[in-house]
PDBQT receptor file of N, H, CA, C and O in Angstrom, charges set to zero:
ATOM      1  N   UNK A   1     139.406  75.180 114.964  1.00  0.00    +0.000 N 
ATOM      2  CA  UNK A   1     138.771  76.469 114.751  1.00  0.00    +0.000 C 
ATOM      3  C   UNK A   1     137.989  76.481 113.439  1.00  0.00    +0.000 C 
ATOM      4  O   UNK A   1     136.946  77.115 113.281  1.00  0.00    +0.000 OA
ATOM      5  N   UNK A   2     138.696  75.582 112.336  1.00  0.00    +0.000 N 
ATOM      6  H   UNK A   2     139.544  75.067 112.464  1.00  0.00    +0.000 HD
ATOM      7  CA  UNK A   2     137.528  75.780 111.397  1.00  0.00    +0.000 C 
ATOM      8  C   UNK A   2     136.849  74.980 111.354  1.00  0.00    +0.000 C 
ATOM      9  O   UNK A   2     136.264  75.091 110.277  1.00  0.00    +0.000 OA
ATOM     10  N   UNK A   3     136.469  74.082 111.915  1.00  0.00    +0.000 N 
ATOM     11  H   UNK A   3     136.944  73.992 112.790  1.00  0.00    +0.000 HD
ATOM     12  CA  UNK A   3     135.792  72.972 111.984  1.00  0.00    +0.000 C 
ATOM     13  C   UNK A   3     134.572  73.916 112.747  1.00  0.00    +0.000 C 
ATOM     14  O   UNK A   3     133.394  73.792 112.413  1.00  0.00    +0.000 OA
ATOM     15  N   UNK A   4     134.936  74.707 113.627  1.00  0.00    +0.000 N 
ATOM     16  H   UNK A   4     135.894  74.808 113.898  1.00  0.00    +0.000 HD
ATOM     17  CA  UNK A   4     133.657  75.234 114.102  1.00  0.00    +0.000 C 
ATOM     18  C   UNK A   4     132.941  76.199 113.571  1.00  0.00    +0.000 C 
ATOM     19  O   UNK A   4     131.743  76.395 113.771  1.00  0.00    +0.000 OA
ATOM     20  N   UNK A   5     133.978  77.090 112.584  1.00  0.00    +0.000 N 
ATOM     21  H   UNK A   5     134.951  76.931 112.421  1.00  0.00    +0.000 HD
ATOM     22  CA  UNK A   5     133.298  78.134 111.659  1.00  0.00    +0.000 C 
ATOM     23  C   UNK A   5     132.044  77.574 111.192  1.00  0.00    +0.000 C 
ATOM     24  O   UNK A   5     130.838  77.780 111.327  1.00  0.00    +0.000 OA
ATOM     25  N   UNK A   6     133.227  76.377 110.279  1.00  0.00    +0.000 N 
ATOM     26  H   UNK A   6     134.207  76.210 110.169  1.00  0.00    +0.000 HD
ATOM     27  CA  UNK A   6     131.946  75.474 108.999  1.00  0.00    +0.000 C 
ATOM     28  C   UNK A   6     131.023  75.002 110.223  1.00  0.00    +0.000 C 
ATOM     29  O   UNK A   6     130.170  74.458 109.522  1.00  0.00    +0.000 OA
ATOM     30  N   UNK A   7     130.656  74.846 111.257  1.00  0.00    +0.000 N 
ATOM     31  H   UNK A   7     131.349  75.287 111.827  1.00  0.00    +0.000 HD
ATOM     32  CA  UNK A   7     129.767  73.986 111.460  1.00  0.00    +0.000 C 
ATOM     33  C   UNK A   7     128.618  75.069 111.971  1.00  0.00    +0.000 C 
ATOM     34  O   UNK A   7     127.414  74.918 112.182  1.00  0.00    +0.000 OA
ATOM     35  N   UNK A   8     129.539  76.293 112.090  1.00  0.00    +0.000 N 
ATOM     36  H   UNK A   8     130.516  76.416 111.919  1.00  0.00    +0.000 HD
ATOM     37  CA  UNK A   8     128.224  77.472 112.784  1.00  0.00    +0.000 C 
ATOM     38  C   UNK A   8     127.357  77.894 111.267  1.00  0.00    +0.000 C 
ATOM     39  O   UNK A   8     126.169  78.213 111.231  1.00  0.00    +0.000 OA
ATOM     40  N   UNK A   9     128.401  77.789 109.914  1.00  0.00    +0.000 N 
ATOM     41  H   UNK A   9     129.366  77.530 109.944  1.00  0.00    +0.000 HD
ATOM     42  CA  UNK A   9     128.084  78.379 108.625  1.00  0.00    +0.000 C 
ATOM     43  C   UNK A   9     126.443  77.236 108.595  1.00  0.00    +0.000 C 
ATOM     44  O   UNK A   9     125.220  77.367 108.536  1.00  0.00    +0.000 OA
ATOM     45  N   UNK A  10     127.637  76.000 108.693  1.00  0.00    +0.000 N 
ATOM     46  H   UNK A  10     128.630  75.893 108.740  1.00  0.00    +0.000 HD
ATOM     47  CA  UNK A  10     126.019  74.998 108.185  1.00  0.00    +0.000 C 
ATOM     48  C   UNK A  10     124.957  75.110 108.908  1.00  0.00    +0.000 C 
ATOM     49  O   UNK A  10     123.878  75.056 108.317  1.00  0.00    +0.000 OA
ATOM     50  N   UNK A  11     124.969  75.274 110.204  1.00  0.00    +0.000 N 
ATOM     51  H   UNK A  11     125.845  75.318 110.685  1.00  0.00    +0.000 HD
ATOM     52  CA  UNK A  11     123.711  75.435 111.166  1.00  0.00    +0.000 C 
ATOM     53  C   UNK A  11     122.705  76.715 110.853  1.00  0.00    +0.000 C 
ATOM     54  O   UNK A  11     121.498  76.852 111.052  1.00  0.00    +0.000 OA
ATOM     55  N   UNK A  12     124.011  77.865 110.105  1.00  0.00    +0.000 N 
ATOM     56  H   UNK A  12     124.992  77.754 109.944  1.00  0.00    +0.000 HD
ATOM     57  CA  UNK A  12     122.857  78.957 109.654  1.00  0.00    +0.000 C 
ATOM     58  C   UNK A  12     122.195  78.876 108.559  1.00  0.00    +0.000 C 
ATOM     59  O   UNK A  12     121.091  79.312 108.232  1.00  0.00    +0.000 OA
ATOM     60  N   UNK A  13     123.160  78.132 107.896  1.00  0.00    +0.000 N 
ATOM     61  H   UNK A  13     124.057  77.777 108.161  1.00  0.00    +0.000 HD
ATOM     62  CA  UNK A  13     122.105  77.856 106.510  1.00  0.00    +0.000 C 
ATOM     63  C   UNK A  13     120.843  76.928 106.616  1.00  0.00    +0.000 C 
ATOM     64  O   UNK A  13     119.942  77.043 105.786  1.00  0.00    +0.000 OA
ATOM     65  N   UNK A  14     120.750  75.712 107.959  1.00  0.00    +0.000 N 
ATOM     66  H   UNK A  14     121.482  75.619 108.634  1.00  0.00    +0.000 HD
ATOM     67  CA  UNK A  14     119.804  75.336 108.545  1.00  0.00    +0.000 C 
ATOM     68  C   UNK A  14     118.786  76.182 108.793  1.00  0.00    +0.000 C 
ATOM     69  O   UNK A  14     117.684  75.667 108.602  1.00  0.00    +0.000 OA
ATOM     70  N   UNK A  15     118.777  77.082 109.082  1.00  0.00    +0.000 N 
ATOM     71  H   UNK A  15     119.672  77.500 109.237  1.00  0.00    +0.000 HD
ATOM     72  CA  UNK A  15     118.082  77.830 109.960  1.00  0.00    +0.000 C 
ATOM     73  C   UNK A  15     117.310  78.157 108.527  1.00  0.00    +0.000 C 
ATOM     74  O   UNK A  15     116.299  77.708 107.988  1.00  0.00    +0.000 OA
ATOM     75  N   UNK A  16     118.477  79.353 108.116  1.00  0.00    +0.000 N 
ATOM     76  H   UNK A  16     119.298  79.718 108.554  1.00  0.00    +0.000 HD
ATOM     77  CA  UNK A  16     117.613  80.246 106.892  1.00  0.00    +0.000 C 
ATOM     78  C   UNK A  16     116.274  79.223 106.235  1.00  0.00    +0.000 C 
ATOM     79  O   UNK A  16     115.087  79.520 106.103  1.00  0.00    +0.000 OA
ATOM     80  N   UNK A  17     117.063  77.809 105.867  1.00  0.00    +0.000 N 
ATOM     81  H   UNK A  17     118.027  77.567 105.974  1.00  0.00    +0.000 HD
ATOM     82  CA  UNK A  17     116.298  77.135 104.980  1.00  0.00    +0.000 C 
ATOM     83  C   UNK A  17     114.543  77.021 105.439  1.00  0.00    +0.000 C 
ATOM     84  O   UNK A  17     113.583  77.295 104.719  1.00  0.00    +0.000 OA
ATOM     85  N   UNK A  18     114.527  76.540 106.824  1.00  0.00    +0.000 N 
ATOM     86  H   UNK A  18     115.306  76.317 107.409  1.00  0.00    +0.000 HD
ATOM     87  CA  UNK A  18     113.288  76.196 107.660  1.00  0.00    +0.000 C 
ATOM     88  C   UNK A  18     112.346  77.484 107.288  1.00  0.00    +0.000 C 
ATOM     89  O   UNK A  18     111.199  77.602 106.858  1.00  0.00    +0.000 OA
ATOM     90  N   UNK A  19     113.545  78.528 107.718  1.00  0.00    +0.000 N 
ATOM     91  H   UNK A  19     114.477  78.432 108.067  1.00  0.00    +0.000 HD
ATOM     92  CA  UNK A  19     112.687  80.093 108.005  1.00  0.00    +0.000 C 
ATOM     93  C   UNK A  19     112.282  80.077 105.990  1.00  0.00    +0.000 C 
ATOM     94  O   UNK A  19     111.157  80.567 105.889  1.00  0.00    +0.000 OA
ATOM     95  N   UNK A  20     112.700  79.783 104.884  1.00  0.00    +0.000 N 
ATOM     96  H   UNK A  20     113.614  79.384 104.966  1.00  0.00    +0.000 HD
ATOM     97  CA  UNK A  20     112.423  80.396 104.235  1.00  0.00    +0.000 C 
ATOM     98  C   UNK A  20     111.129  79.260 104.129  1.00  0.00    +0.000 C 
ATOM     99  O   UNK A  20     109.985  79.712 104.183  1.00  0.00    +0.000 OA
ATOM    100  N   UNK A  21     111.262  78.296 104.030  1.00  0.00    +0.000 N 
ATOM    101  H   UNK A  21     112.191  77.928 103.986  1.00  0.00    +0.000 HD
ATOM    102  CA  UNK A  21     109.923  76.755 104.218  1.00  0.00    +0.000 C 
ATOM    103  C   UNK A  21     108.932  77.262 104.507  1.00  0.00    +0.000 C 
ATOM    104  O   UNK A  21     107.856  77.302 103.911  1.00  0.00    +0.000 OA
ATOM    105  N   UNK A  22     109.343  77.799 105.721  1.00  0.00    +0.000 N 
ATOM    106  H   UNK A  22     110.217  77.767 106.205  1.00  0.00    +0.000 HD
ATOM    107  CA  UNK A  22     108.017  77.965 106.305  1.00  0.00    +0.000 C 
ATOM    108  C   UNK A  22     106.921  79.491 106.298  1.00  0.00    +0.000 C 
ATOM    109  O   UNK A  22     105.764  79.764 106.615  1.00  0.00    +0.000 OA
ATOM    110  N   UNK A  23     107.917  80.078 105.825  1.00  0.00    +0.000 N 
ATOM    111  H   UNK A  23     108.857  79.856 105.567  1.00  0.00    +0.000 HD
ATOM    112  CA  UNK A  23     107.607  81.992 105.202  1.00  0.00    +0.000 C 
ATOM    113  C   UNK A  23     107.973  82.091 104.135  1.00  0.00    +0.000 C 
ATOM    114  O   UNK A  23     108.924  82.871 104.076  1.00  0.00    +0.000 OA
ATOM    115  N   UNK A  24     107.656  81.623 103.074  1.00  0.00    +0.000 N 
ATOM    116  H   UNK A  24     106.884  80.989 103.122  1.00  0.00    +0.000 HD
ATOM    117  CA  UNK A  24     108.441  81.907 101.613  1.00  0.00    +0.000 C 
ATOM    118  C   UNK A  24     107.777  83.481 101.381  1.00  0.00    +0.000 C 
ATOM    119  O   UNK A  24     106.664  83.924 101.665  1.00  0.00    +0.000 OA
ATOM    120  N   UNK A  25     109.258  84.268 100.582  1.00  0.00    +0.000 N 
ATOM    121  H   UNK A  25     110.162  83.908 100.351  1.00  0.00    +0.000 HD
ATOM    122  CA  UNK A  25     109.215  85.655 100.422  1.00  0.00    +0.000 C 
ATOM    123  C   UNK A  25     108.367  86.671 100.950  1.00  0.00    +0.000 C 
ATOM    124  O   UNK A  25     107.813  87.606 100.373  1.00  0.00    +0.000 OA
ATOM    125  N   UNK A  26     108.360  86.268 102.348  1.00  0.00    +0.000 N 
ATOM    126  H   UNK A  26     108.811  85.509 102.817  1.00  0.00    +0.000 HD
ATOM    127  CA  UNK A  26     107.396  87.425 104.062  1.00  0.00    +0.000 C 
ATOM    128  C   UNK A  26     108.626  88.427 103.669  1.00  0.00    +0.000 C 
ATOM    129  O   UNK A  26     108.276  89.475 103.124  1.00  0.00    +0.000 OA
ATOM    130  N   UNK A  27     109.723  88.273 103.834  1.00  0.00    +0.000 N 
ATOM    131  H   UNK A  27     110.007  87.422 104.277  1.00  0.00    +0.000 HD
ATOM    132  CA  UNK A  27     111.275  89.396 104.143  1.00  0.00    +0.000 C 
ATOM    133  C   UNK A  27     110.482  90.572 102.946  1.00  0.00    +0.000 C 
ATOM    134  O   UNK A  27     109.782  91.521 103.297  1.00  0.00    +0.000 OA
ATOM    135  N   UNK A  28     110.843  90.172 101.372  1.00  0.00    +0.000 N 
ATOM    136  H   UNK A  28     111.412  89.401 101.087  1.00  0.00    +0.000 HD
ATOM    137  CA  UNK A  28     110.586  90.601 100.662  1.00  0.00    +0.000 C 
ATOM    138  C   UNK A  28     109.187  91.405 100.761  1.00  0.00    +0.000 C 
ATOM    139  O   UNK A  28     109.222  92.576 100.382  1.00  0.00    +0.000 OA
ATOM    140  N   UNK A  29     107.873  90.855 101.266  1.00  0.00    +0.000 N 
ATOM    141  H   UNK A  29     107.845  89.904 101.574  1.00  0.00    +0.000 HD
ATOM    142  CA  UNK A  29     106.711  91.986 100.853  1.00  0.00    +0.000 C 
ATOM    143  C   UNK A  29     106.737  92.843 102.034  1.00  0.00    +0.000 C 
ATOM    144  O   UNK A  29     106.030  93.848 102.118  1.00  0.00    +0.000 OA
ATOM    145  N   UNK A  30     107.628  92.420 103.048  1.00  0.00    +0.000 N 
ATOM    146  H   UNK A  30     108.202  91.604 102.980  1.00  0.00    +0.000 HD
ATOM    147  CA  UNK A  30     107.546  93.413 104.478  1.00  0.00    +0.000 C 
ATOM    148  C   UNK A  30     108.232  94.548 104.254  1.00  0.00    +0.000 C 
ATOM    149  O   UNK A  30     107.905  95.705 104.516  1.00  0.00    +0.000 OA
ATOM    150  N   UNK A  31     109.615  93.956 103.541  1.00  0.00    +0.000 N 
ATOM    151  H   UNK A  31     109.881  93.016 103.328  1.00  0.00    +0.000 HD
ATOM    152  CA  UNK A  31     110.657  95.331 102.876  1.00  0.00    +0.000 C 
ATOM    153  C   UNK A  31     109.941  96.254 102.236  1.00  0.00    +0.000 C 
ATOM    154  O   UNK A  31     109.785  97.413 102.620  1.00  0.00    +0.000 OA
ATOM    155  N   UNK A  32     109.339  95.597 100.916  1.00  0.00    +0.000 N 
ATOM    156  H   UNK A  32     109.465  94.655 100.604  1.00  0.00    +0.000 HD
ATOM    157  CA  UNK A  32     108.755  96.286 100.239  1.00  0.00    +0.000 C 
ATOM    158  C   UNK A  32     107.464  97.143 100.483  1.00  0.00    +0.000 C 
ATOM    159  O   UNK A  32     107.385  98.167  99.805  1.00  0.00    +0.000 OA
ATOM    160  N   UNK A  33     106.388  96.857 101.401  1.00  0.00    +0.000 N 
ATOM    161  H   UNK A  33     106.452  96.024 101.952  1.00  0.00    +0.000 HD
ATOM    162  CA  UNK A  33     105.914  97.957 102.150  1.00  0.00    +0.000 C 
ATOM    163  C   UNK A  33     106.360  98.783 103.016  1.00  0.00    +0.000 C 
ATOM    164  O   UNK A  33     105.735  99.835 103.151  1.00  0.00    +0.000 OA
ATOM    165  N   UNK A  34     107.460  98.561 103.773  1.00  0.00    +0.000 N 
ATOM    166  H   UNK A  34     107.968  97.707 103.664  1.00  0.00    +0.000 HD
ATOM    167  CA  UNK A  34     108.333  99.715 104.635  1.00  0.00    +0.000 C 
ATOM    168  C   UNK A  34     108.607 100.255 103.534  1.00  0.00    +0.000 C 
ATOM    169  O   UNK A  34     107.969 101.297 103.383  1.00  0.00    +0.000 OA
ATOM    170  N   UNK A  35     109.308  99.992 102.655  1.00  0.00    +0.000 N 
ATOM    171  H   UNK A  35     109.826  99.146 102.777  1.00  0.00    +0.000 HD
ATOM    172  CA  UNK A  35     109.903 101.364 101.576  1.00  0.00    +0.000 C 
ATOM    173  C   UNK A  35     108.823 101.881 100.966  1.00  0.00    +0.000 C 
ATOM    174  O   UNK A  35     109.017 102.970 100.426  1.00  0.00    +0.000 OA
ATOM    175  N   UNK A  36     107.541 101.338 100.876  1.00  0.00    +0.000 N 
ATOM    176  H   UNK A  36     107.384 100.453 101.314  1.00  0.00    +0.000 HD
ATOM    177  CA  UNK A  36     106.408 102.162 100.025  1.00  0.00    +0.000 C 
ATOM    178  C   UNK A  36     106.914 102.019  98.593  1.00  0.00    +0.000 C 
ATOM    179  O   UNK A  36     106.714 102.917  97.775  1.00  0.00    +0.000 OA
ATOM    180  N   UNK A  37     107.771 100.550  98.183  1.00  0.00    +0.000 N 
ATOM    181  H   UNK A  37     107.933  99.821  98.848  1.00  0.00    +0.000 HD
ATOM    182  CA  UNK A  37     107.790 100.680  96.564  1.00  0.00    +0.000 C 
ATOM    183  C   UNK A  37     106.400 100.026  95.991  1.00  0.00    +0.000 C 
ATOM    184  O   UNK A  37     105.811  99.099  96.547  1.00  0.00    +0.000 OA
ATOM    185  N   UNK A  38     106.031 100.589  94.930  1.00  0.00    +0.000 N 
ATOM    186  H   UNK A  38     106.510 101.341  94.478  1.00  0.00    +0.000 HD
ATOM    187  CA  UNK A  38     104.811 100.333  94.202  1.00  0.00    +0.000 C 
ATOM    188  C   UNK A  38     104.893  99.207  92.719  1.00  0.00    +0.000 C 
ATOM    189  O   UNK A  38     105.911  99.274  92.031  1.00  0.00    +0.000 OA
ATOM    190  N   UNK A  39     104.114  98.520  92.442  1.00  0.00    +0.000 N 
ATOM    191  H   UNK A  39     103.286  98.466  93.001  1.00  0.00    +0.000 HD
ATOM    192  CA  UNK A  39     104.465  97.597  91.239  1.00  0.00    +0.000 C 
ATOM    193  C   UNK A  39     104.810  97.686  90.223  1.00  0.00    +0.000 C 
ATOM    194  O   UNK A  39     104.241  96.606  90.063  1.00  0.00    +0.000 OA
ATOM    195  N   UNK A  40     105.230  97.916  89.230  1.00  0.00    +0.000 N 
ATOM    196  H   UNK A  40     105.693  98.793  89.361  1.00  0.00    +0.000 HD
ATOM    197  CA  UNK A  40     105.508  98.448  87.834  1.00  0.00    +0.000 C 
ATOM    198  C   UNK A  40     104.200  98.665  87.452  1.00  0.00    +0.000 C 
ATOM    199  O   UNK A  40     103.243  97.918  87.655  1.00  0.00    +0.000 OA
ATOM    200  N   UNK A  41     104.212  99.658  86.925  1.00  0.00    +0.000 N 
ATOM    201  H   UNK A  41     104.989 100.265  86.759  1.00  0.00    +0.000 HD
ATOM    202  CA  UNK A  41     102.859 100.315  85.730  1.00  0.00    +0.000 C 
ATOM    203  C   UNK A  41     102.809  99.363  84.392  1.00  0.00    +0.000 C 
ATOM    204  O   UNK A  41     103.664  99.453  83.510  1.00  0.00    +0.000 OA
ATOM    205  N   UNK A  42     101.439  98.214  84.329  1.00  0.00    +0.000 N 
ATOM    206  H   UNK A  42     100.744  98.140  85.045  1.00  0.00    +0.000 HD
ATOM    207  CA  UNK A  42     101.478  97.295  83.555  1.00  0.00    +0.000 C 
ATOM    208  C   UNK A  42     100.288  98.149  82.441  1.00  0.00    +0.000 C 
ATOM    209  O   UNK A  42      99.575  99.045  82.892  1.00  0.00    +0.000 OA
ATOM    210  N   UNK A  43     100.238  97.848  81.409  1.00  0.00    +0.000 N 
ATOM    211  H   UNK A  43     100.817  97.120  81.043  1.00  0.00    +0.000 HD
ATOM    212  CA  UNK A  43      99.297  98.106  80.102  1.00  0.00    +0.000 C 
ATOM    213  C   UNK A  43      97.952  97.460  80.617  1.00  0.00    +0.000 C 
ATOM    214  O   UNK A  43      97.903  96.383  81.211  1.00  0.00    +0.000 OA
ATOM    215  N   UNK A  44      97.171  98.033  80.399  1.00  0.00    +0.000 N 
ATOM    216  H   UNK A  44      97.211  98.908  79.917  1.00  0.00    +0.000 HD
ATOM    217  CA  UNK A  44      95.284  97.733  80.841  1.00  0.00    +0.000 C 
ATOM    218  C   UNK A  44      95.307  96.168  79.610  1.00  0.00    +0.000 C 
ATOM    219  O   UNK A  44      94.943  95.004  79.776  1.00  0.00    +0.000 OA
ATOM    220  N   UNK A  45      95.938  96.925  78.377  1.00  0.00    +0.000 N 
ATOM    221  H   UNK A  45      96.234  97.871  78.242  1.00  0.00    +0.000 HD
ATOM    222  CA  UNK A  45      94.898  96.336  76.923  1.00  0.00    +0.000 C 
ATOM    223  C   UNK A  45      95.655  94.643  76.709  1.00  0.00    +0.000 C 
ATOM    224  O   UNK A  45      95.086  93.559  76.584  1.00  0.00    +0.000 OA
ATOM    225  N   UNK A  46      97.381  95.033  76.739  1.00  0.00    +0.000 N 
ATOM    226  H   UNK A  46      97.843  95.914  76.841  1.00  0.00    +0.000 HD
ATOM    227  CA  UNK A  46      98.105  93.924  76.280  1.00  0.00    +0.000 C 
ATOM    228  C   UNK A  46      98.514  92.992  77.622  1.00  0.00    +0.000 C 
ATOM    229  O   UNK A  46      98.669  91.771  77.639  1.00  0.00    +0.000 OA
ATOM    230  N   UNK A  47      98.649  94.014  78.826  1.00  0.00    +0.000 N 
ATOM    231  H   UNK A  47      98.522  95.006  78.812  1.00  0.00    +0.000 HD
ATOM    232  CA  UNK A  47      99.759  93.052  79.815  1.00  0.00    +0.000 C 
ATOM    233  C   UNK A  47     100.926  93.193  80.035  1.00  0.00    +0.000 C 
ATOM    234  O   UNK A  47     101.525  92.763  81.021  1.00  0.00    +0.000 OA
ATOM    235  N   UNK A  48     101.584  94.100  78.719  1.00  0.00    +0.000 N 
ATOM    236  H   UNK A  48     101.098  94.449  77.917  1.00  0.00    +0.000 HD
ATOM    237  CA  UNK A  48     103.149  94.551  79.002  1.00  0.00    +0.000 C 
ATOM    238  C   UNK A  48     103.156  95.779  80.003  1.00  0.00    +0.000 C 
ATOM    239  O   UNK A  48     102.353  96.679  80.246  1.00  0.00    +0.000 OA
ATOM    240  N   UNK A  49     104.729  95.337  80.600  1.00  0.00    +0.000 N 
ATOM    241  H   UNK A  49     105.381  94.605  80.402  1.00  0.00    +0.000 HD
ATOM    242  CA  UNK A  49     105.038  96.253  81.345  1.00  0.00    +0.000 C 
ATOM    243  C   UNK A  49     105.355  98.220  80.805  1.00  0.00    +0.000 C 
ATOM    244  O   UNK A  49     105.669  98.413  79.630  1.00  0.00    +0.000 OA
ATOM    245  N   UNK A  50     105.308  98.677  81.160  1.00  0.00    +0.000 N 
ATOM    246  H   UNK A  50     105.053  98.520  82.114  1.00  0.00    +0.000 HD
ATOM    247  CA  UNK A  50     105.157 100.482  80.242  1.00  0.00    +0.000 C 
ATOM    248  C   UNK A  50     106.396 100.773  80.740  1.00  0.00    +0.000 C 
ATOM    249  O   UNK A  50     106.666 100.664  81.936  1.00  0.00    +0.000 OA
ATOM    250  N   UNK A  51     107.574 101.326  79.463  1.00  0.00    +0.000 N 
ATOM    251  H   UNK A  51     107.355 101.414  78.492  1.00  0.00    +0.000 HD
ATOM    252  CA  UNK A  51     108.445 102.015  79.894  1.00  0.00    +0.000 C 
ATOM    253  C   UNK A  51     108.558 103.225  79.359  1.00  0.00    +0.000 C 
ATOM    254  O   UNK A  51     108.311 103.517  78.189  1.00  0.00    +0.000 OA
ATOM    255  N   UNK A  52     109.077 104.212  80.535  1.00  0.00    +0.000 N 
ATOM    256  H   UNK A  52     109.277 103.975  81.485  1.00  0.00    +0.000 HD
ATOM    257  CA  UNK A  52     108.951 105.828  79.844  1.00  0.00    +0.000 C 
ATOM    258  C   UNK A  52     107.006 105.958  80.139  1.00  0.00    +0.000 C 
ATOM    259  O   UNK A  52     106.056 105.477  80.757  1.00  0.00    +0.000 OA
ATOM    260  N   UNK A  53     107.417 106.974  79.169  1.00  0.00    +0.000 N 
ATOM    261  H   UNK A  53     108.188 107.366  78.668  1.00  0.00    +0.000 HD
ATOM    262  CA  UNK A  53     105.990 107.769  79.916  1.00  0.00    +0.000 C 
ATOM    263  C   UNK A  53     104.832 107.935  78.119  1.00  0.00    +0.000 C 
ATOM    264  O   UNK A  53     103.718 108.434  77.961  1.00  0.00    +0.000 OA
ATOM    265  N   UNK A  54     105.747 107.286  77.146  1.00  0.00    +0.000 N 
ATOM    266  H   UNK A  54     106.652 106.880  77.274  1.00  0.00    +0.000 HD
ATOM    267  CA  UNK A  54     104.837 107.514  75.980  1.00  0.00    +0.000 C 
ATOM    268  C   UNK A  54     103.681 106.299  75.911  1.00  0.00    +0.000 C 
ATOM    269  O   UNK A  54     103.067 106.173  74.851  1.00  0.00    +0.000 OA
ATOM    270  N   UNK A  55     103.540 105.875  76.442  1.00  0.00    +0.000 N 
ATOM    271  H   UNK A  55     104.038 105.978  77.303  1.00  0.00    +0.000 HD
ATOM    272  CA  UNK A  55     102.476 104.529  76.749  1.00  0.00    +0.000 C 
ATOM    273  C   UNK A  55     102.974 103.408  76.321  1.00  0.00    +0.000 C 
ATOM    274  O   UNK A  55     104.171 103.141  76.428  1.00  0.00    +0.000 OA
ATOM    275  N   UNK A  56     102.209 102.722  75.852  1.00  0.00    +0.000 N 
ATOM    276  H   UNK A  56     101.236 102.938  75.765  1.00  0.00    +0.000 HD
ATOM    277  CA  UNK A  56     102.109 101.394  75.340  1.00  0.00    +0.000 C 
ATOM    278  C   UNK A  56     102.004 100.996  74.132  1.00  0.00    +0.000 C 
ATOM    279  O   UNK A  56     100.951 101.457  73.692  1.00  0.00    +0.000 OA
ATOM    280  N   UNK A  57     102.719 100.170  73.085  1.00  0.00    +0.000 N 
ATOM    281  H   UNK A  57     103.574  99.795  73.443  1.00  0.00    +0.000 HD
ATOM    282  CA  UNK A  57     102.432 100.263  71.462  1.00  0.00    +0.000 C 
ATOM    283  C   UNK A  57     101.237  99.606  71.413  1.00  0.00    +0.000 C 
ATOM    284  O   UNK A  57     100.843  99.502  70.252  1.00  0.00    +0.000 OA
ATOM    285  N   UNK A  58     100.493  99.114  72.238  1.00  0.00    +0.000 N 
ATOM    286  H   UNK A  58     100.813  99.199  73.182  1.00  0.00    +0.000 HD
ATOM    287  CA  UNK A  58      99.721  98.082  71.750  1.00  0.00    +0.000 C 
ATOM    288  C   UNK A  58      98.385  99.422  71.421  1.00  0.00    +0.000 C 
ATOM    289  O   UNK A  58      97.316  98.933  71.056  1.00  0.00    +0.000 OA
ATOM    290  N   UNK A  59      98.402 100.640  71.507  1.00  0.00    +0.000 N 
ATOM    291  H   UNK A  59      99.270 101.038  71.804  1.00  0.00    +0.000 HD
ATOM    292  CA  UNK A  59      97.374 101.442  71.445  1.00  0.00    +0.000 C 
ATOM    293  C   UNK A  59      97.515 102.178  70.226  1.00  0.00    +0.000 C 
ATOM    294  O   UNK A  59      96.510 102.664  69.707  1.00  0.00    +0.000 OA
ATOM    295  N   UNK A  60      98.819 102.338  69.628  1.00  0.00    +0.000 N 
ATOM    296  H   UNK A  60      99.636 101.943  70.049  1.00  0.00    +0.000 HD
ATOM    297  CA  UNK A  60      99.452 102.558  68.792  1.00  0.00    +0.000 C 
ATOM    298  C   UNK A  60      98.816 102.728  67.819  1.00  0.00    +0.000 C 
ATOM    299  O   UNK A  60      98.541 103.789  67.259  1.00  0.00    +0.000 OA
ATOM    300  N   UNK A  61      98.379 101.063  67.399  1.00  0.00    +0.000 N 
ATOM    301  H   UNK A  61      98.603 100.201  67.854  1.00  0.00    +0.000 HD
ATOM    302  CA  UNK A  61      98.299 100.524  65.906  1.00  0.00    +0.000 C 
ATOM    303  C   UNK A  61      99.475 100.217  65.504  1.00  0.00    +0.000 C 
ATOM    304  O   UNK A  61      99.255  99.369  64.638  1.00  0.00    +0.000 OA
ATOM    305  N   UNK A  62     100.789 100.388  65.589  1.00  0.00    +0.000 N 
ATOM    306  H   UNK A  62     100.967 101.077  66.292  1.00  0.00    +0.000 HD
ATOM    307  CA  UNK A  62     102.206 100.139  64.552  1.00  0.00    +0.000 C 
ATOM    308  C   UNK A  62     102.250  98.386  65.070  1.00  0.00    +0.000 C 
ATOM    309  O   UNK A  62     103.116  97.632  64.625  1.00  0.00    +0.000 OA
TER     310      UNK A  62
């Protein structure tokens, strides 16, 4: 009986591997348009990511 568990475990991890080979991260941008999540709000000037809502230091001057 466990000889057949492990051998159904390894055959799925077969599988996954091919499927991820051959579609690398499809799961991920399909999820992520069904949920309608959007990218992080990046800075125009520097490139950093913006947290909170007071902007970016790079506009600052400090």
């Amino acid at each position: 009986m466990v000889k057949a568990v492990l051998f159904f475990l390894l055959i799925m991890v077969a599988i996954a591997m091919v499927g991820n080979a051959m579609f690398p991260g499809s799961v991920g941008r399909k999820l992520r348009k069904k949920l309608g999540v959007k990218p992080p709000p990046v800075c125009r000037g520097c490139g950093r990511y913006m947290i909170g809502s007071t902007g970016c230091d790079c506009k600052k001057g400090g």
